[in-house]
C-alpha positions in Angstrom: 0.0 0.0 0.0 3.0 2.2 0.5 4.1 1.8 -2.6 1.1 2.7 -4.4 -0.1 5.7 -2.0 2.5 8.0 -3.9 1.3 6.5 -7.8 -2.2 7.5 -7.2 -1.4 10.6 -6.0 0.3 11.4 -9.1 -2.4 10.0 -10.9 -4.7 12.4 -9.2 -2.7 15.0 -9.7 -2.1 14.7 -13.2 -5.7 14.1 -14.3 -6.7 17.0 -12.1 -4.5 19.4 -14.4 -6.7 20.7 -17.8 -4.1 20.1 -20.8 -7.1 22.0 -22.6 -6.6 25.4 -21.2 -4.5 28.1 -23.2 -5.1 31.2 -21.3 -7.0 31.9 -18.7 -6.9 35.4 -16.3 -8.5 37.3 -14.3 -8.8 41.1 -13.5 -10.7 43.0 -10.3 -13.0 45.8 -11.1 -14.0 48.4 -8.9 -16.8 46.9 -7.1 -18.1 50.0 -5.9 -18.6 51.6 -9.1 -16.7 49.9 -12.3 -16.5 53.0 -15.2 -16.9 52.3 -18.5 -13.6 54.5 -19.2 -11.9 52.0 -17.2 -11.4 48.7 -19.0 -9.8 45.9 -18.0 -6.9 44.5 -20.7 -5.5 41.0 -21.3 -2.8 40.5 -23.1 -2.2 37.2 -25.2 0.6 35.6 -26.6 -0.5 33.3 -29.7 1.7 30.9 -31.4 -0.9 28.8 -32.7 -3.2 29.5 -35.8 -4.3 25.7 -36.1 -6.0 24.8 -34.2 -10.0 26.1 -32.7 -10.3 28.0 -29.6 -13.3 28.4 -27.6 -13.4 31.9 -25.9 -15.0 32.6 -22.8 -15.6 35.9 -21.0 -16.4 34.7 -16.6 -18.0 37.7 -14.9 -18.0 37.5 -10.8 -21.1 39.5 -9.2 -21.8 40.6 -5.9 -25.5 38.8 -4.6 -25.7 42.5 -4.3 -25.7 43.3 -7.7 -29.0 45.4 -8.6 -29.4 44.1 -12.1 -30.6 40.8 -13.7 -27.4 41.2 -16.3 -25.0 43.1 -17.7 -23.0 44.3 -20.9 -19.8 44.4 -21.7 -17.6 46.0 -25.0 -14.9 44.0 -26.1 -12.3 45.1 -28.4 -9.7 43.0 -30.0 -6.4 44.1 -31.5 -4.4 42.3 -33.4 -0.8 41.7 -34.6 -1.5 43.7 -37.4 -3.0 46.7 -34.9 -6.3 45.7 -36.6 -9.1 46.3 -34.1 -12.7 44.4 -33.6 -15.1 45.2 -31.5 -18.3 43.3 -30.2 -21.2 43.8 -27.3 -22.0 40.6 -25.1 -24.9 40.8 -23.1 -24.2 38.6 -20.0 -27.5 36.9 -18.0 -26.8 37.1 -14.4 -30.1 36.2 -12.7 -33.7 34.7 -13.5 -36.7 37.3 -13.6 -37.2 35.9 -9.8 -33.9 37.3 -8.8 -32.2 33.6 -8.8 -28.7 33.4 -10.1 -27.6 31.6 -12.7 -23.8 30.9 -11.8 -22.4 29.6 -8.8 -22.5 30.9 -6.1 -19.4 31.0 -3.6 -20.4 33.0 -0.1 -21.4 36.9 -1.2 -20.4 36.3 -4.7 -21.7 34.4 -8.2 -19.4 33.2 -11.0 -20.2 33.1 -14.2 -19.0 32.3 -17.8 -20.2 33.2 -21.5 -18.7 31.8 -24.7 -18.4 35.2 -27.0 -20.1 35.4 -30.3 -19.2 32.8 -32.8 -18.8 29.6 -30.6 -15.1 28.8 -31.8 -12.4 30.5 -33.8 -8.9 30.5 -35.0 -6.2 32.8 -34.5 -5.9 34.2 -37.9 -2.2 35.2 -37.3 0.6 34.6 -34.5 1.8 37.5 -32.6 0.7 39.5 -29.7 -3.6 40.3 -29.1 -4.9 42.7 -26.3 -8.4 41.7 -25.6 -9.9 44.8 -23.5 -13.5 44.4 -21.5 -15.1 47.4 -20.4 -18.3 48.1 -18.4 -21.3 48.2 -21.8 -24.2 49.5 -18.4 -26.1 52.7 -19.2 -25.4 53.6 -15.6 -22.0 55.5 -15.3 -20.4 53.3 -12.8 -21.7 49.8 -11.7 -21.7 48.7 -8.4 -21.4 44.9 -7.9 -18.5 43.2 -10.4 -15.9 42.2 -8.9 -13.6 39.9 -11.4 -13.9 40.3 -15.1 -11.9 37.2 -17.2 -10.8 35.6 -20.1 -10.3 31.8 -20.7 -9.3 30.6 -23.9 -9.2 27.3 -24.3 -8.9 24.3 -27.0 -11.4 23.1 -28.7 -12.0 19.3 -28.0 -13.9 17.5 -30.4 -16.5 14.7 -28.8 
């Protein structure tokens, strides 16, 4: 048994780790009022135009947030200093007032594939990948953590 205590560890260990993962980061916002003139930024390394990525924007609310959802812009530049942009409206709560993420304590995680379902990188070099607050209000109250996770695509 002592000999195979420190294999299944490893085992767990390794299986535990996601292989499918290419980036994946996350960013505090002001929770007490997040501006739209003050977007977070992630910046991306890509090597690899082959194969399909899924991309997902998580957004972390306060059970105090007063809205069922919110928006966010994203704007993508590229290598080239190309720039896209794109609106992703981001479900937080049922019309009851029940969140749809999970919930951990005071706060609610949640995660949104952007437009498209799954993409290539259409060139190597170096993206920037800014998220900013798309609410008519001025400043939200409420989001904590904005991220990106781009991972893989696995084929079932």
């Amino acid at each position: 048994m002592k000999r195979i205590a420190p294999i299944l560890v490893a085992v767990l260990f390794l299986a535990a780790c996601d292989g499918s993962i290419y980036y994946d980061q996350s960013r505090s916002v002001n929770e007490h009022g997040w501006l739209p003139a003050e977007p977070v930024a992630f910046d991306v390394d890509v090597d690899d135009t082959t194969h399909l990525f899924n991309f997902l924007i998580g957004v972390r609310n306060s059970i105090t947030y007063p809205y069922s959802n919110t928006f966010l812009f994203i704007s993508t530049t590229f290598p080239d200093g190309s720039i896209a942009r794109d609106t992703l409206e981001c479900p937080l709560a049922d019309p009851s007032g029940r969140w749809y993420g999970k919930r951990t304590g005071r706060y609610v995680d949640s995660r949104y594939r952007l437009r498209g379902g799954s993409a290539r990188f259409p060139m190597t070099g170096h993206y920037r990948f800014e998220v900013a607050n798309g609410m008519r209000d001025s400043a939200v109250s409420g989001l904590k953590d904005i991220s990106l996770r781009i991972e893989y695509r696995t084929t079932k």
